[in-house]
N, C-alpha and C positions, 0 to 999 in steps of 0.2 A: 253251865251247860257243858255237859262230856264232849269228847271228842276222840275221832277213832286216831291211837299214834300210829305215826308213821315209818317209825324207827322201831326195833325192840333195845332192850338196854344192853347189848353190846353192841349197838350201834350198825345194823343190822338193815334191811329195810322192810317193811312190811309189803307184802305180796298183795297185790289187789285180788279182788275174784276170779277174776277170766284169766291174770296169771295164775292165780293158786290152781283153779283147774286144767291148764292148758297143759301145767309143768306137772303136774302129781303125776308119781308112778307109783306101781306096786311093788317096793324093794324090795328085793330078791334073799339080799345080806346087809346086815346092819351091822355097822361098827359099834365092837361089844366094848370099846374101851372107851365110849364118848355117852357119858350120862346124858340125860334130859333134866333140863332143872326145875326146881318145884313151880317157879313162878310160870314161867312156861306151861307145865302140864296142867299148871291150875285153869292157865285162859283157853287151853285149848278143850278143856273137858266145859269151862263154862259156854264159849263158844256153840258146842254141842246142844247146850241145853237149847238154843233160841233156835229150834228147829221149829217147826209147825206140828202140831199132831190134831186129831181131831177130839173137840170141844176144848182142846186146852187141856188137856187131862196128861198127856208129858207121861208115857209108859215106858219108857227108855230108863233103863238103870244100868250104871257104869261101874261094873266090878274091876278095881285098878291093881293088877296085879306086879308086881316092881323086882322084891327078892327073890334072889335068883334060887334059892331053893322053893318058891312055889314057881315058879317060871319052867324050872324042871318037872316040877308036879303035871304042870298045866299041858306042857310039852307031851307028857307019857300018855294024856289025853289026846292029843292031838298028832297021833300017829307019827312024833319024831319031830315033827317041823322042827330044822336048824333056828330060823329065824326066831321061835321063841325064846330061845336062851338065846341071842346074840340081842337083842332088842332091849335095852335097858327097862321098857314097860310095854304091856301086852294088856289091854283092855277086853276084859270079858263084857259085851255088851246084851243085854237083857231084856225081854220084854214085857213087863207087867202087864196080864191079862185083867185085873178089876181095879184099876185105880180110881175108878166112879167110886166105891166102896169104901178108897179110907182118905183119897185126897180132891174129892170132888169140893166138898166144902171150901175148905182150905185156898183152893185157886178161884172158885166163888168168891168169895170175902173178900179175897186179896184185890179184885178184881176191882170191889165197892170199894176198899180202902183208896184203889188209886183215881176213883171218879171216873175207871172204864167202860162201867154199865152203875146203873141203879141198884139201889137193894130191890126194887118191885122186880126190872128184868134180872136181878140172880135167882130171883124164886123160881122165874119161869124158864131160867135155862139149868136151873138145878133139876126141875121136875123131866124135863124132855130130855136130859143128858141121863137122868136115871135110868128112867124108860129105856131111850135107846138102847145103851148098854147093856140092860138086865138081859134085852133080847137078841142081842151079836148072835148070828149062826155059829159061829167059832171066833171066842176071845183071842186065842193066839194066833189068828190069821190078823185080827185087829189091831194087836198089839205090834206083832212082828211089822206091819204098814208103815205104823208111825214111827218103830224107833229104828225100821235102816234110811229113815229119813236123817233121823240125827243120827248114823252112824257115818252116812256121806258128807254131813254138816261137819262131825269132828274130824276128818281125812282132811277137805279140804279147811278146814282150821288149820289146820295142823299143819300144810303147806305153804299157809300164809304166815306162817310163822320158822320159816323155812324146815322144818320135822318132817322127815319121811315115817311115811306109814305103809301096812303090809295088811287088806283086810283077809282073813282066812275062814273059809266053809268047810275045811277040812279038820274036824273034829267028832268025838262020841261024843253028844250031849249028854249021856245018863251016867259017863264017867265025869266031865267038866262038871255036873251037877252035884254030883256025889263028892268029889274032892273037894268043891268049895261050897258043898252048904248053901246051893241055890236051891227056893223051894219051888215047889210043883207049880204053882200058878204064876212063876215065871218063864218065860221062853229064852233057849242059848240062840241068840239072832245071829252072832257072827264073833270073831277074836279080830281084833285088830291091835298090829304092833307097831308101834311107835320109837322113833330111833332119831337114828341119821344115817346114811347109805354108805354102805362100803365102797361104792364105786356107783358111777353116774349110769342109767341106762339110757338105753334108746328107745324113743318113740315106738310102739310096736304095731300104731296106724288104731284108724277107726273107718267104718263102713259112713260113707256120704251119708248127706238127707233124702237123695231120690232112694237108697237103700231101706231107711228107715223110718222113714214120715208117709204120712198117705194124708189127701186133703179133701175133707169134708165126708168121705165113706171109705170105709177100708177098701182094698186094694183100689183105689183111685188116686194114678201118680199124684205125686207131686209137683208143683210145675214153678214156684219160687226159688229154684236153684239152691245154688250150695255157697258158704262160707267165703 
């Protein structure tokens, strides 16, 4: 039986959830002279994957972008951002709008292999995940749902593994596309840059629960307080 470490292997400590989230920020400047190492960016992008999506279908694809001559590339897309060249890796994140189409099977079966459903119930969430799918009012509002789910999944990875990260909305998608050969029935969800911080920031606050939560019918306070 696996178990989650608690250490990384430079002896490190692993960041629990509510620290990974309490401590993330959005680094501003990344030390360009401190690589991120493979093993590292491998658990952080696998981490990503165990996100949630709906049927299982996993629309999120991670274009890893690392040499600093596409980091440049990506950068002239993204209106200059310092942070892309200073970031030793910058994740182009993506949204596959028909993964019913070529990998529904595949997380079916896998699904019977591991004795999580039946082969009778894969037939029957093959047929209604078909279905569903074929009729989304819009794929890429579908797709883009699930995968800034695992886009927040790999942030806070990524802080449990003490990595600062930098997500960015600041991009032309039809240049990020066109420079790296994403195809049309994918969606540019976000860049997220992956480093380690040039310098620590400061909390920059968040809006309470009475600001943000309504109970039982929108705008009806809230009345369980706050943190």
């Amino acid at each position: 039986m696996s178990t989650t470490p608690t250490r990384q292997t430079d002896g490190s400590p692993v960041l629990s959830a509510p620290e990974a989230i309490t401590n993330r920020r959005a680094t501003r400047h990344f030390d360009p002279d401190q690589p991120l190492p493979d093993d590292t960016l491998r658990r952080i992008l696998h981490l990503a994957t165990l996100a949630p999506s709906g049927y299982n279908l996993q629309p999120w694809r991670f274009l890893v972008v690392r040499t600093a001559a596409n980091r440049e590339k990506l950068r002239q897309c993204a209106y200059g951002q310092p942070k892309i060249g200073q970031a030793p890796v910058v994740v182009i994140v993506l949204g596959y709008h028909n993964p019913h189409r070529t990998h529904l099977g595949p997380m079916v079966a896998e699904q019977v292999r591991r004795d999580a459903i039946t082969p009778e119930i894969g037939k029957g969430m093959t047929a209604m995940a078909t279905r569903a799918m074929e009729n989304v009012p819009d794929p890429q509002v579908w797709a883009t749902r699930s995968t800034m789910l695992a886009a927040a999944t790999l942030m806070i990875a990524a802080e449990s593994l003490g990595v600062s990260s930098a997500p960015m909305e600041g991009f032309e998608t039809e240049k990020v596309k066109q420079a790296f050969g994403v195809p049309d029935d994918h969606s540019v969800c976000c860049l997220i840059a992956l480093g380690f911080a040039a310098s620590s920031q400061t909390f920059p606050g968040r809006f309470g629960l009475d600001d943000v939560c309504y109970q039982e019918h929108f705008g009806q306070p809230w009345t369980l307080g706050d943190v």
